[in-house]
N, C-alpha and C positions, 0 to 999 in steps of 0.2 A: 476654753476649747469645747467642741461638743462631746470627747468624750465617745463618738464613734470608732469601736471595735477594729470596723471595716475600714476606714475612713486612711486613704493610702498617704505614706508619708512622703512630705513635699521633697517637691525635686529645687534645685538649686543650679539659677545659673548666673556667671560673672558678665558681664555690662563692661566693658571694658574699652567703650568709647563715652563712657559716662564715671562719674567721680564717688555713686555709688558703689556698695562695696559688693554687695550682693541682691538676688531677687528672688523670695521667693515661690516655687510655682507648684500650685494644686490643681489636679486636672480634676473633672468631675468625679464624685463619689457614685454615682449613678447615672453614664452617659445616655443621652437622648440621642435618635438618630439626627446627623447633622452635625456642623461644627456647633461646640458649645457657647454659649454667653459669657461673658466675659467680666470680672471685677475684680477693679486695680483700684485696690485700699492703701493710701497715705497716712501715715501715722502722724505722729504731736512729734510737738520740739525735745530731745534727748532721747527719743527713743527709738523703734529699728524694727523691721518687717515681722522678725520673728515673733518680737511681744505685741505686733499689732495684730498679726496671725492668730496669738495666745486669744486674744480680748475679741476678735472678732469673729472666730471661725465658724460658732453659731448662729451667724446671719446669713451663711450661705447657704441657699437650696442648693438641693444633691445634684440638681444636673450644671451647678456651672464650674466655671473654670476659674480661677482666681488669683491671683498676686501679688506678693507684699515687698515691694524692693524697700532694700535702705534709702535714706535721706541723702542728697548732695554733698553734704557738707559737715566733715566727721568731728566729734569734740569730746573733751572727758566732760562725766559726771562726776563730780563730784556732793556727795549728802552725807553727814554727819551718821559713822556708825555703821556704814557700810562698804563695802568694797567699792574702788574706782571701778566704772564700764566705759565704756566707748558709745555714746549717743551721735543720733545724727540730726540734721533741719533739714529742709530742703529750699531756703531762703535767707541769706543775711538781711538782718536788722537790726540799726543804727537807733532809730529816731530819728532820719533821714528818709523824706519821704519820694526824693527823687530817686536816690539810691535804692531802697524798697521796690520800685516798679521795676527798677533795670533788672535787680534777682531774680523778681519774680517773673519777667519774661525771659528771660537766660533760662530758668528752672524747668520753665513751661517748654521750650527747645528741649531740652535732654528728659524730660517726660516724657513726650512723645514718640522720642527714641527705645525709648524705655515698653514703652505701649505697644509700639509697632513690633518690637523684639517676643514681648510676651506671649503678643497674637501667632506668633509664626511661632514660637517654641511649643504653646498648647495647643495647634491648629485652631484656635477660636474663631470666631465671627467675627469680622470685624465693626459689621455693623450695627454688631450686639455690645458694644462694648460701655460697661457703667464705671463712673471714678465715684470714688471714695475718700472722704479726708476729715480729719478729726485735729482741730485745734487749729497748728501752722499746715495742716493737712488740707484742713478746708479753705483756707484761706488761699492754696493753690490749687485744690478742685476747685474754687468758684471763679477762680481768673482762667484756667485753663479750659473751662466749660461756658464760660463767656466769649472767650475769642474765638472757640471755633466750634462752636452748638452741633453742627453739621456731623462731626466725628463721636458723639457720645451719643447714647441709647440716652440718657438723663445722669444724672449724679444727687449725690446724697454729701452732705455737709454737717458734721457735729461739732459746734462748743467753737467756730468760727464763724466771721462774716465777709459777705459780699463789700470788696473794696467799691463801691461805687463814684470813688472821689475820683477814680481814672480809669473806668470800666464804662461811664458813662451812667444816667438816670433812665434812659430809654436803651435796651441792647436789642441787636438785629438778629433775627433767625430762632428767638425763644419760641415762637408760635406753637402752645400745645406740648413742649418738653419736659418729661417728668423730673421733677427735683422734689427731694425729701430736705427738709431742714431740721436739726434735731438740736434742743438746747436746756443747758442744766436751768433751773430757774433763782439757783443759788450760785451759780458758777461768777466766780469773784477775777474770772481771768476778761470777762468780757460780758457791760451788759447786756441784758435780755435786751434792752430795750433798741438797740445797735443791730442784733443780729434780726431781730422784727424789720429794721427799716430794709435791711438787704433785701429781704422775703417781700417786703413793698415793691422793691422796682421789680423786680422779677416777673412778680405777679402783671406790675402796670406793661413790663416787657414783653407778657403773652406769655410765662412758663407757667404750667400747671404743678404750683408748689402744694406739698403738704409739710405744714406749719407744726411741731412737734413741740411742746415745754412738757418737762418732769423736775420731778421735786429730786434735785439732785444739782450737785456741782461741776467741779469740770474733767467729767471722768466718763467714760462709757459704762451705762449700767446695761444688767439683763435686759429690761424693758426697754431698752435703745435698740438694743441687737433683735431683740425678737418683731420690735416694727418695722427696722432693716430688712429681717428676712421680709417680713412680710408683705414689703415693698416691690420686693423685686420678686417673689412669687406672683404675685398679680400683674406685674409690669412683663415679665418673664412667663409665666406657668409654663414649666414640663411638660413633655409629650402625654 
């Protein structure tokens, strides 16, 4: 967390034409005149808005507005030594790769319900609006920011890749869209070498990526979040 004083504590609201349990909502720490920018961060597999909140909330400039709802589709955790929680996904997977795409556009529907709702709770921009996703996160920021370029400001992707087996090798409407790609270079969930080719079509599809490796696994470090921020301060800057 950043550990801002100031920094007002999130509002919370229920989704209750979606299977999410909760969402929740930061309005600017420092409004700019105008509706604010917008960033709806998607957590990893077993985990849930608020510990994606915990680990990201240092990447947000002060003037946006931001979002962390739960995952679709609710499950215990269970780890040796610790207490059961309640973790979420936001995608069933088999090892079934026809089944795989069905979730992930089913997903990509109550997303955007999810987006639309957030915009109107925070009065955000809608044309300012950035996704975010980290692991099974990105893997549904990259499918939902492929189908429809047109509705995101750009997105940022960590420690996932770009399906291109059914997203397509050439995608339409990328011309010039900012995307951040950030990836552990130890990260044992997924090779480097996988989430490079993704950042290939993108690039061959016309988005203006930046290509991110750290010496780290598959986790969000400091220096992830602080090139996050740094991202969307330049893509964004404050009044």
């Amino acid at each position: 967390m950043s550990g801002d004083p100031h920094a007002a504590a999130p509002r919370t609201i229920e989704l209750p034409f979606a299977t999410t349990a909760r969402c929740l909502l930061d309005p600017p720490r420092a409004p700019a005149p105008g509706r604010p920018p917008l960033l709806v961060s998607l957590h990893g597999q077993g985990q849930s808005g608020e510990r994606q909140r915990h680990w990201l909330e240092g990447a947000l400039p002060s003037h946006f507005a931001a979002a962390f709802p739960d995952g679709f589709h609710a499950h215990e955790v269970r780890r040796p030594d610790r207490p059961i929680r309640l973790g979420y996904g936001w995608y069933l997977y088999t090892g079934d790769e026809e089944a795989f795409r069905r979730s992930l556009i089913e997903s990509e529907t109550t997303l955007w319900r999810v987006i639309d709702a957030t915009v109107a709770a925070l009065d955000a921009d809608p044309a300012r609006v950035w996704l975010h996703g980290f692991s099974q996160g990105a893997y549904l920021a990259h499918c939902v920011a492929c189908r429809s370029p047109a509705r995101l400001a750009g997105w940022i992707a960590q420690a996932g890749r770009l399906k291109w087996e059914f997203l397509g090798e050439r995608i339409a409407g990328l011309s010039g869209k900012p995307v951040l790609v950030q990836h552990g270079r130890q990260d044992a969930s997924l090779e480097v070498t996988r989430a490079e080719r993704g950042v290939q079509v993108l690039r061959d599809s016309g988005a203006d990526v930046e290509w991110r490796l750290y010496d780290a696994g598959h986790v969000i470090t400091p220096e992830m979040v602080a090139d996050v921020r740094d991202f969307l301060q330049r893509h964004e800057p404050g009044a």
